[in-house]
N, C-alpha and C positions, 0 to 999 in steps of 0.2 A: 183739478190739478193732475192732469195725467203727462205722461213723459214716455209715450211710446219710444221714438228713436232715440229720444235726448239724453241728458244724463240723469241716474239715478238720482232719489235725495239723498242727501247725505243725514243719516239717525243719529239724532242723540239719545245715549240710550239711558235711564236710570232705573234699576242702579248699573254703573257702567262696568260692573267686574262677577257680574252673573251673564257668564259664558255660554251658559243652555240658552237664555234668552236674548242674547244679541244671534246667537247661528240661528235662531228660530226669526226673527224679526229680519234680518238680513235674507235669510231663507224666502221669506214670505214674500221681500220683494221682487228676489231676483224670480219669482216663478208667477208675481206677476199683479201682485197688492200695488196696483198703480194709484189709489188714494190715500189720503190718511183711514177716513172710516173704513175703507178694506180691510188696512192690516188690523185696524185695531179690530174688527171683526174676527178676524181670525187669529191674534192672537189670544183674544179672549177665550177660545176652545181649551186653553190649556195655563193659562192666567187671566181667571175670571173678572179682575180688577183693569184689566190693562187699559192706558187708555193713550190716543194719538193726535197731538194737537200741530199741526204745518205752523211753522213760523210766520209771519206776518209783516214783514217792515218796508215799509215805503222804498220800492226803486231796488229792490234788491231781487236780483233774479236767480240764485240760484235757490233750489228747492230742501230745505231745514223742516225735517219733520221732529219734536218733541215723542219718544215715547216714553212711560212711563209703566213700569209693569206692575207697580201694586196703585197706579189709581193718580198718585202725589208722588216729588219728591221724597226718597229718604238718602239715608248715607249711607255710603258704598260701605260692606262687610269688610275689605282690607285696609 
């Protein structure tokens, strides 16, 4: 799943109100984590849990990557 010219995926992030780690995973793609095992690669350097799964649904073209930074679902801190 690479996306040179195209457009970015769009992250879901969990948990979605831990701010260091959405500018780090955002970060990572705009500089160029054009897979999912990339970023989760390199997010891992600094949340050892993280993990990156691409959405998967028939006929649906745009690109929904799952990140998860402790591993699983939890519930947002706010």
């Amino acid at each position: 799943m690479v996306f040179d010219d195209g457009p970015r995926p769009t992250l879901v992030l969990n948990p979605p109100d831990d701010d260091a780690f959405r500018s780090l995973a955002e970060g990572l793609v705009q500089d160029g984590a054009q897979r999912p095992e990339l970023l989760q690669a390199a997010l891992r350097g600094t949340y050892s849990h993280a993990l990156v799964r691409p959405r998967e649904l028939a006929g649906e073209q745009a690109h929904v990557w799952y990140v998860y930074r402790d591993g699983h679902w939890i519930r947002p801190a706010r």
